[in-house]
N, C-alpha and C positions, 0 to 999 in steps of 0.2 A: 712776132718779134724777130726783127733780122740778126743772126750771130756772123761776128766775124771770124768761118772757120780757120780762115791761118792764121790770124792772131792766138786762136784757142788751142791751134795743135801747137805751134813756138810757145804759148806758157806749160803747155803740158810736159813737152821736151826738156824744158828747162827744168820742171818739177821733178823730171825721171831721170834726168842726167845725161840725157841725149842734147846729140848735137843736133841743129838745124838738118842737117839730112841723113839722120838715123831715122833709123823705121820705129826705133822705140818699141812697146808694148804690143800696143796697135787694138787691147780690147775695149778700154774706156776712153778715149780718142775722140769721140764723138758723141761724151755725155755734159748734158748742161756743166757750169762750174757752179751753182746753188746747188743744183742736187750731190753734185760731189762733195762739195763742205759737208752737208747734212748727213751725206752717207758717212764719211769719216767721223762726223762725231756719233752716229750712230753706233760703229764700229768700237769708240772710244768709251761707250756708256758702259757706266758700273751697274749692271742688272742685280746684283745680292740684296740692296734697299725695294728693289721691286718684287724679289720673291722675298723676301720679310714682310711686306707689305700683301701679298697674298695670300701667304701662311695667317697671319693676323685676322685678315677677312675669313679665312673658311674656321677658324678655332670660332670667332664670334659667333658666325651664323650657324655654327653645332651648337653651341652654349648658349644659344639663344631658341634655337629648335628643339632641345632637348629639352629644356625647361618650360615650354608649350605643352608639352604631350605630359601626363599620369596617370597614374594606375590607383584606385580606392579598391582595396579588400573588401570581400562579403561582411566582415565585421566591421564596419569601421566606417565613417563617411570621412568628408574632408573638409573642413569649413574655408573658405576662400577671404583671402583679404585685397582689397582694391588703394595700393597707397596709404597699406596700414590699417583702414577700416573694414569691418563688414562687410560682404556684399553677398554671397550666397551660400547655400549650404549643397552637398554633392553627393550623390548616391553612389552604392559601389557601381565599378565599371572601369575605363578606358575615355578618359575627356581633355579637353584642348583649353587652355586658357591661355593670355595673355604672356608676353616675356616674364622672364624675372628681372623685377623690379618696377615693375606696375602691379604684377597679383604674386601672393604669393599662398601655398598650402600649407594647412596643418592638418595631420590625418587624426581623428578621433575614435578608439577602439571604444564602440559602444556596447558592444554585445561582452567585452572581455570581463571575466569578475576580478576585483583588486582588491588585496588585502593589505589591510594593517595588524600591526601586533605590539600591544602593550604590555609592558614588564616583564615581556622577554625577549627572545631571539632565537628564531629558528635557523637552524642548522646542519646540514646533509653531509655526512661523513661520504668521502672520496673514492674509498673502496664498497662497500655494500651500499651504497643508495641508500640507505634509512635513517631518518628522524631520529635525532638523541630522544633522552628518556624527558619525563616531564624536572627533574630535579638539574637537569643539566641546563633546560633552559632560561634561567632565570642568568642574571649577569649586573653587574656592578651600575651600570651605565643606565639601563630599564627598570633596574627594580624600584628606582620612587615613583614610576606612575603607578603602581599597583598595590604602594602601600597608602592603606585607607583607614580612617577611624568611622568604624561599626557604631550603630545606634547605641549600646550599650559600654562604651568608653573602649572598647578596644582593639586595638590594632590587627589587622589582615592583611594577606598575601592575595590578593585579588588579579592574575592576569587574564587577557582576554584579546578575542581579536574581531575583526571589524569586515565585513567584507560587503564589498557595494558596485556597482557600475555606472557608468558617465548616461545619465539620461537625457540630459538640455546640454548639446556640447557648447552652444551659444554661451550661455551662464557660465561652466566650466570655467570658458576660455578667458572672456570678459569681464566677470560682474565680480569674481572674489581673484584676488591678485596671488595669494598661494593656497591653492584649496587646499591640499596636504594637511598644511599644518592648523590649517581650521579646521578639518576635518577632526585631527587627533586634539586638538584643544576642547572640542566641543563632546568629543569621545570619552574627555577625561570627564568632563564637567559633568555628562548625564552618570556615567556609571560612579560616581562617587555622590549624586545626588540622591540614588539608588540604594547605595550600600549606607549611606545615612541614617536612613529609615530602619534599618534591620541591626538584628544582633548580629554579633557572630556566630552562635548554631547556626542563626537561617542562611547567615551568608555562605558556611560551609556548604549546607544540607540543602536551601532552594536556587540550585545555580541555574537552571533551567529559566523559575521565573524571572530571578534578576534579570537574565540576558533580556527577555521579549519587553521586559521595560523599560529597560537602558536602550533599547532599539527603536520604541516607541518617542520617547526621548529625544533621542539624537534625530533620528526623521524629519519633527516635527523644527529641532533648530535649522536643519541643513535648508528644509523650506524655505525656514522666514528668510536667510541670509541669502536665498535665491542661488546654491552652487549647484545645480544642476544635478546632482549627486543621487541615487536610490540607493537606499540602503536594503542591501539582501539577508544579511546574517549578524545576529552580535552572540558569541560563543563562548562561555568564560572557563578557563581552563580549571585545571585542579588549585583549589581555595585552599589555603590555609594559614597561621600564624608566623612570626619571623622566628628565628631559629634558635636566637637569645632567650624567646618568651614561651617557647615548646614542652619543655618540662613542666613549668608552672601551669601551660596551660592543660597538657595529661592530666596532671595531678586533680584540674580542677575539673575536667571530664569525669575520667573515674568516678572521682566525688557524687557528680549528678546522675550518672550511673548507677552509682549505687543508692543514693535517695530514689531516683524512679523506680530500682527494681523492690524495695521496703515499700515503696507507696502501692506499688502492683500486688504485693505477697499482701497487704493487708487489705486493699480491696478484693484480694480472690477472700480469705477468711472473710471477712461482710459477705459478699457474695455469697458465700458457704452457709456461715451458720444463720444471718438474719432469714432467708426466707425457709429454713429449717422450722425457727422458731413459728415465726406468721404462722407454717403451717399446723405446726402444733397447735399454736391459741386456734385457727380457726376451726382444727378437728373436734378440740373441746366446746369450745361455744357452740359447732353444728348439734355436740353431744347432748348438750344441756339443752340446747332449743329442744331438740327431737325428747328427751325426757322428757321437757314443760310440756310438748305438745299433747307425747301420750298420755302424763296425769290428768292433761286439762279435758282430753278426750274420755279418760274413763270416768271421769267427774261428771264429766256431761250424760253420760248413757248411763249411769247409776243413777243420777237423778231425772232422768227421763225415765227411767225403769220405775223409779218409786211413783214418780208421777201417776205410769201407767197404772202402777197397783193399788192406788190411793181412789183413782177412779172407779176402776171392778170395784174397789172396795166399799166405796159410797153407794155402787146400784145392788150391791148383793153381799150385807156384812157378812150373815152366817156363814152362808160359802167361802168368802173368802177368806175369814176367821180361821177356817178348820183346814181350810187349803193349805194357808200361810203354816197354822200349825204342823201339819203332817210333813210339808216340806222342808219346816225347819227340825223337825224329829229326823227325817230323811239324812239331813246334814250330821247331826249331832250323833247319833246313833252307835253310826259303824265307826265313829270319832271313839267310841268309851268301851273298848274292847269286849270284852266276855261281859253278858246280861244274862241275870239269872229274874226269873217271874216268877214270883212269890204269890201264892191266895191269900188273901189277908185273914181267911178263915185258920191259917195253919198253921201249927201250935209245933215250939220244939223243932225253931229252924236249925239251929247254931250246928247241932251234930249231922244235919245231910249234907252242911256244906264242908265239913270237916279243913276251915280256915286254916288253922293250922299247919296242918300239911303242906299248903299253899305258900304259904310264907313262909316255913323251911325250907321247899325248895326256891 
């Protein structure tokens, strides 16, 4: 393309204020006049929309790169959602997914244990770190879940707490819409199922069993209801009556107190004196048997005796006539103290034996 240079340097002069034969400037003199317009508006451009417009680009592409990259903890995974749905589940570590607003993360602490606490409220004093007492923790606001009617018509102070971990974070997240308060709804429902069945002695006195039933319980709903929930612990704290009915209910303690310990004092006397007795009767009847025994035994050997002598006696009367005789003299005898023998020949006993005398002394 041909330029005509003296036409371009006479408009350039006229543009700088030179005359036709000024030397003028003399540095751009010889540059196109499009590239000059374009340079002056160049010159003219407001550049603050273009670095607003840069500033915007690099905030995006941090806010969008940062939300790329996360971090899942040793305890915990991440469940991942794709446009609001499912899409996969995350072990701990260091992982990349998608912008925000295509995936987005939820972390789920699996390993962490969570508790609940019914009809009361724990509370940690500011200065020493420690637990109020168990009377401090009851509160206006908690104490109807813990008040229950006992098998036996009456009312208890039943608190307790509940402690579990996320085992299905899928379910968790998805399938029950406020696990919480299904958790503690369902919390109420087993441990007052529980306390139904019982007195109140047992409910004071077996708080051990209650818990592993009420646990058993609750378990088996959180199942059906599919919240992903494992229940680790149910703990029931210090049991007892409302504060109105405490006296009445002493009084009615004591009472059974004192009936158990009358019913113990009279089972130790049973204990005591019945088998005293037993042993008495049985001392006597062993007595009496071992008596019968021996009469019956010496019955028997006297008449086996006579037996024997009835025999000799058949094979040898005389003999054993005079046997029998002398034996029974034998007996008799030394039985009739002083024997005096007398000759039947002898005349004028009465004065050798001088009776008399005898009988005085």
């Amino acid at each position: 393309m041909n330029w005509d240079w003296e036409k371009l340097q006479q408009q350039q002069k006229k543009r700088s204020g030179q005359g036709p034969g000024g030397g003028g400037d003399g540095g751009d003199g010889g540059l196109p006049p499009q590239f000059e317009e374009w340079l002056n508006k160049f010159k003219n451009f407001n550049f603050s929309w273009l670095i607003v417009l840069l500033v915007i680009v690099v905030i995006l592409l941090i806010f969008f790169g940062s939300s790329m990259v996360y971090q899942v903890d040793t305890n915990e995974v991440a469940v991942i959602q794709r446009f609001g749905k499912y899409n996969r589940e995350v072990k701990p570590g260091l992982h990349f997914k998608l912008p925000k607003g295509i995936e987005s993360v939820t972390h789920v602490k699996i390993k962490r244990v969570y508790k609940e606490e019914f009809g009361f409220q724990t509370t940690r004093s500011t200065d020493t770190g420690s637990f109020t007492s168990d009377k401090q923790l009851y509160d206006s606001q908690n104490i109807g879940e813990s008040l229950m009617l006992t098998g036996d018509l009456n009312v208890g102070l039943v608190p307790w707490i509940v402690q579990y971990r996320i085992k299905n974070p899928y379910n968790y997240l998805f399938n029950v819409r406020d696990v919480d308060k299904l958790l503690r709804d369902m919390s109420e429902a087993a441990m007052r199922l529980v306390v139904g069945d019982r007195s109140i002695n047992e409910v004071i006195s077996s708080r051990v069993e209650i818990a592993n039933e009420a646990m058993g319980i609750l378990q088996e709903q959180m199942n059906q209801a599919e919240s992903g929930i494992s229940i680790d612990a149910v703990e029931l704290k210090k049991t007892n009556v409302p504060q109105e009915v405490q006296p009445s209910f002493n009084e009615v303690n004591q009472a059974l107190q004192e009936k158990e310990q009358m019913i113990q004092e009279a089972r130790r006397d049973y204990n005591k004196e019945v088998p005293t007795a037993r042993g008495q009767a049985k001392r006597v009847v062993k007595a009496a048997e071992g008596y019968a025994t021996e009469r019956i035994n010496k019955a028997q050997g006297d008449a086996n005796k006579f037996i024997e002598v009835y025999k000799e006696y058949k094979n040898a009367r005389d003999v054993t006539r005079r046997r029998l005789y002398l034996e029974t003299l034998g007996n008799v005898m030394p039985k009739l103290g002083k024997k005096y023998i007398v000759d039947s020949e002898q005349e004028n006993l009465l004065p050798l034996l001088n009776l008399g005398k005898e009988r005085g002394q």
